[in-house]
C-alpha positions as CSV (number, residue, x, y, z in Angstrom):
1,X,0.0,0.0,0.0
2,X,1.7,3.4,-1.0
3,X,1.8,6.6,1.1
4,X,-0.5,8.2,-1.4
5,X,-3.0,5.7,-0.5
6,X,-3.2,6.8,3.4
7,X,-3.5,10.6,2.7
8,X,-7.6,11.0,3.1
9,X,-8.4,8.3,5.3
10,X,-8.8,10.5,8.4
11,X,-11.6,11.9,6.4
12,X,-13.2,8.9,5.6
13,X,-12.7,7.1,9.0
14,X,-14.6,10.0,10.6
15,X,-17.4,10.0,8.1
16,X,-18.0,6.6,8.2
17,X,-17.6,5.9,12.0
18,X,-21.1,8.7,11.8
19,X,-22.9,5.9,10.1
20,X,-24.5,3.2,12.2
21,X,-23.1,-0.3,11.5
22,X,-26.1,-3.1,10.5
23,X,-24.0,-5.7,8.4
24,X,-24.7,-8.3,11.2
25,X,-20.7,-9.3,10.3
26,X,-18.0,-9.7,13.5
27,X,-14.2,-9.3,13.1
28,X,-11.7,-9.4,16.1
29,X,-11.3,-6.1,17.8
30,X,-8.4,-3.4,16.2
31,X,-5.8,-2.6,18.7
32,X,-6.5,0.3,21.0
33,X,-5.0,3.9,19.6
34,X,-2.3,5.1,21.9
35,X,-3.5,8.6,23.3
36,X,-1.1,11.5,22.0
37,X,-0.6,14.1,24.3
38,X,-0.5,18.1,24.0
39,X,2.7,19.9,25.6
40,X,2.1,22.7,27.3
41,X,3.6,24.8,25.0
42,X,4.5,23.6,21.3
43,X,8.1,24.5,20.3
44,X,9.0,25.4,16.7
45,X,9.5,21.9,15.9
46,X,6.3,21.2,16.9
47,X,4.9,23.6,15.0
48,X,6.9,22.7,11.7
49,X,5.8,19.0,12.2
50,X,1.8,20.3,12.1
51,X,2.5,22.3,9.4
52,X,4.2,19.6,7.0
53,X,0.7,17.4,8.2
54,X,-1.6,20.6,7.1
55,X,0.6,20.5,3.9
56,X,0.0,16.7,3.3
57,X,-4.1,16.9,3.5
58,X,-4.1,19.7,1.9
59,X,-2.4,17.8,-1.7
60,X,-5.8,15.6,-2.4
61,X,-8.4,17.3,-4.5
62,X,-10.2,14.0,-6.1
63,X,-10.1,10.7,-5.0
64,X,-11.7,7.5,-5.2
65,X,-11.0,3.8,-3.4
66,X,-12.7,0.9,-2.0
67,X,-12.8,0.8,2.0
68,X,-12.6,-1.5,4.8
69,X,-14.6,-0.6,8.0
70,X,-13.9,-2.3,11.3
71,X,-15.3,-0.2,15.0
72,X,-14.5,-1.8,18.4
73,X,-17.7,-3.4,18.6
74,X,-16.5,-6.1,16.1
75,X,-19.0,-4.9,13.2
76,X,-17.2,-4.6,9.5
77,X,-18.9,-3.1,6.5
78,X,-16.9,-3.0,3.0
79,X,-17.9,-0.4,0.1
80,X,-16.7,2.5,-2.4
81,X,-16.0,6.3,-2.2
82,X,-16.0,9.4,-4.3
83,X,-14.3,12.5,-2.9
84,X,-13.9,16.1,-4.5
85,X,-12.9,18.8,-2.6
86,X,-14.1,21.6,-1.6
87,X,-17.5,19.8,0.4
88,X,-18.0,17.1,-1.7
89,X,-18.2,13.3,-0.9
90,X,-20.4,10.0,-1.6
91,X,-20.2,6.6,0.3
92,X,-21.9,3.6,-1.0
93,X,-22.2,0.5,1.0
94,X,-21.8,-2.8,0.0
95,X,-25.1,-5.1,0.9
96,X,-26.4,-5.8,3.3
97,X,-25.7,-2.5,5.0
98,X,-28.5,-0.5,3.5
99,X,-26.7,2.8,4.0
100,X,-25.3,6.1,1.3
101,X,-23.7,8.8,2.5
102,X,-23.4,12.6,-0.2
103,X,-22.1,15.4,1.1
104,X,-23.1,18.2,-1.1
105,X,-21.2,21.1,-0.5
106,X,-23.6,22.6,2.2
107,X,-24.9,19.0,3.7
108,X,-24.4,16.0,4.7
109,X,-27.1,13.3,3.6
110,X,-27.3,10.1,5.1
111,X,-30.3,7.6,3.1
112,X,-31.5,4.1,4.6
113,X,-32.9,2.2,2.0
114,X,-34.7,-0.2,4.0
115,X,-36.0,2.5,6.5
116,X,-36.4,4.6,3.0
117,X,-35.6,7.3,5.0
118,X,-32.8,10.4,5.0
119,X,-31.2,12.4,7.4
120,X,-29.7,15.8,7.0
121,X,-27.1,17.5,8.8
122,X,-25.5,20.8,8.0
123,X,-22.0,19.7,7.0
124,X,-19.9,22.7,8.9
125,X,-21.6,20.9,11.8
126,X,-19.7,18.4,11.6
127,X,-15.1,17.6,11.8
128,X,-15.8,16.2,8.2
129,X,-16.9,19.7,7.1
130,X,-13.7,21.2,8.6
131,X,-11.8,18.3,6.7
132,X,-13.6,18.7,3.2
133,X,-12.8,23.1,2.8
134,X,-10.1,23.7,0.0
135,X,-7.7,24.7,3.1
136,X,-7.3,23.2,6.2
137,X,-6.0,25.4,9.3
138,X,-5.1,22.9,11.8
139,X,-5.1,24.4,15.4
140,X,-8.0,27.1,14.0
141,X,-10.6,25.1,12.4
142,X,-9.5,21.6,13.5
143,X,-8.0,21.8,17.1
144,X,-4.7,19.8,18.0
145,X,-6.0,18.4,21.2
146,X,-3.2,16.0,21.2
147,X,0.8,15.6,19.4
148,X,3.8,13.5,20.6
149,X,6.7,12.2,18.9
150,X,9.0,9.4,19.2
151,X,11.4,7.7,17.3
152,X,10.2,8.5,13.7
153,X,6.9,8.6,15.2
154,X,4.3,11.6,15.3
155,X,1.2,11.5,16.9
156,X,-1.5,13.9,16.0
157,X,-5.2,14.2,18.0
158,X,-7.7,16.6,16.5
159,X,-11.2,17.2,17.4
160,X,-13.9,20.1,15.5
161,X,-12.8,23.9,17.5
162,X,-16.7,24.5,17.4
163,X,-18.1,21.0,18.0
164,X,-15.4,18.8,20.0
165,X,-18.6,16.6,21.4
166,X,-18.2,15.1,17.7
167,X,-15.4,12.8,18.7
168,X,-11.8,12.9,18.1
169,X,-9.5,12.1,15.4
170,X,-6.8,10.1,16.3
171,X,-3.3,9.8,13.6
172,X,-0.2,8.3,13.7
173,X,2.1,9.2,11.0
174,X,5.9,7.4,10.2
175,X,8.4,10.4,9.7
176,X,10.8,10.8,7.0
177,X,8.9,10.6,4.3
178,X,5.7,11.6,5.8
179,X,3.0,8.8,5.7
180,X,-0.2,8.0,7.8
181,X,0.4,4.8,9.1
182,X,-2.6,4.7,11.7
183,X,-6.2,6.4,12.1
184,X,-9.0,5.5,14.6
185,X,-12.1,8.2,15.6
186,X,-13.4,7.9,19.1
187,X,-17.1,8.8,19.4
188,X,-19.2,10.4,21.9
189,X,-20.2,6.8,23.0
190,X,-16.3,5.8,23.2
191,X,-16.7,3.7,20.0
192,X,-14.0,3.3,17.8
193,X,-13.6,3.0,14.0
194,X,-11.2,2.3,11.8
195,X,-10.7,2.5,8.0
196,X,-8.7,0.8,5.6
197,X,-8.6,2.3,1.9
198,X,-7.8,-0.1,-1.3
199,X,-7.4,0.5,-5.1
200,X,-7.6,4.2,-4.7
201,X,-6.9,6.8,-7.1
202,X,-6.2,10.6,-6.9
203,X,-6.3,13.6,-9.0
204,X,-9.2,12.4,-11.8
205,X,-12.4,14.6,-13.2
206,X,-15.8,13.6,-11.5
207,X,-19.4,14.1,-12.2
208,X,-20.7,16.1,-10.0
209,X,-23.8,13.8,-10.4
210,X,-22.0,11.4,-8.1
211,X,-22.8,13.9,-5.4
212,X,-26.4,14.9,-5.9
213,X,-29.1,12.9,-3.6
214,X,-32.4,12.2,-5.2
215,X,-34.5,10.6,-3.0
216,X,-35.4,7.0,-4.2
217,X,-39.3,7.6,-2.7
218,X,-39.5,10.3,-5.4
219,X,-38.8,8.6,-8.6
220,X,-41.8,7.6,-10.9
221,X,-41.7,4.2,-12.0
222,X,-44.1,2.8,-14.6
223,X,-46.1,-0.2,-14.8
224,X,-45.0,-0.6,-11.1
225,X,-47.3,-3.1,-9.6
């Protein structure tokens, strides 16, 4: 798995671990994230280490991939994503998990198709909003609420500055090259998800189709009996 392969999958593991899980599937537990902790005061190394992290999710615009979900509860779900930046986003589930998820550039839309219902949430109300702006500002609009390093090692805990009851973003990066070697999210419920990404691909055109809803309900079918 290349470097370029781990560089939206904080994203995505916080997105997804928003979705309930209801593929009835169990997988052993993933090994509990080692807490990062803030200092006091961050020297300039510190501060040159978060910047070079800004830098790196700040280089995907487009992206696609197949994921792997896992949460501490056991439950898995597989699938595909479409990602576009600025604000836009699209997660289909694999059956049987009945679930889509299209972020829209002002929303984020999660449809059950066997509940045939969907729910809308404002997407700056949420850390994936923060994560999905042309820019990211880490310590402004995504607070570092946790950084350590060790040995080649960085750490990096961020939560939402204006929602930090949304959970926490947990990253563990290899130094030198900089790659994301480890994500988890931590809910309000102290459930924790974690993402694997395969086959993806970066930089390509997408239709912006791919991140419209229409609400199944509302079709017209003919001849339906």
């Amino acid at each position: 798995m290349t470097s370029r392969l781990f560089i939206f999958v904080p994203l995505i593991c916080f997105l997804l671990a928003l979705a309930p899980e209801t593929s009835g599937k169990t997988a052993p537990l993933p090994p509990p994230v080692k807490e990062a902790t803030l200092p006091t005061i961050l020297g300039q190394a510190d501060k040159e280490d978060i910047a070079r992290v800004e830098s790196y999710l700040d280089a995907i615009t487009t992206m696609t991939a197949r994921f792997y979900q896992i949460t501490s509860q056991g439950s898995v779900a597989e699938g595909w994503l479409y990602l576009s930046r600025p604000g836009k986003l699209r997660v289909n589930y694999n059956p049987p998990v009945p679930l889509q998820i299209i972020a829209d550039g002002k929303n984020l839309i999660y449809y059950d198709s066997t509940l045939k219902s969907a729910n809308t949430i404002g997407l700056d109300d949420t850390l994936a909003g923060v994560l999905l702006r042309s820019k990211l500002n880490l310590g402004s609009d995504v607070k570092v609420s946790g950084f350590s390093r060790a040995r080649g090692v960085l750490r990096l805990n961020l939560t939402d500055s204006n929602n930090p009851d949304t959970g926490t973003l947990a990253l563990t990066f290899s130094d030198k090259p900089l790659v994301l070697r480890k994500w988890s999210v931590t809910d309000s419920q102290g459930i924790v998800t974690t993402v694997a990404l395969h086959d993806a691909r970066f930089g390509m055109e997408l239709d912006n189709k791919l991140f419209v809803f229409e609400d199944p309900s509302k079709f017209y079918i003919p001849f339906n009996k």
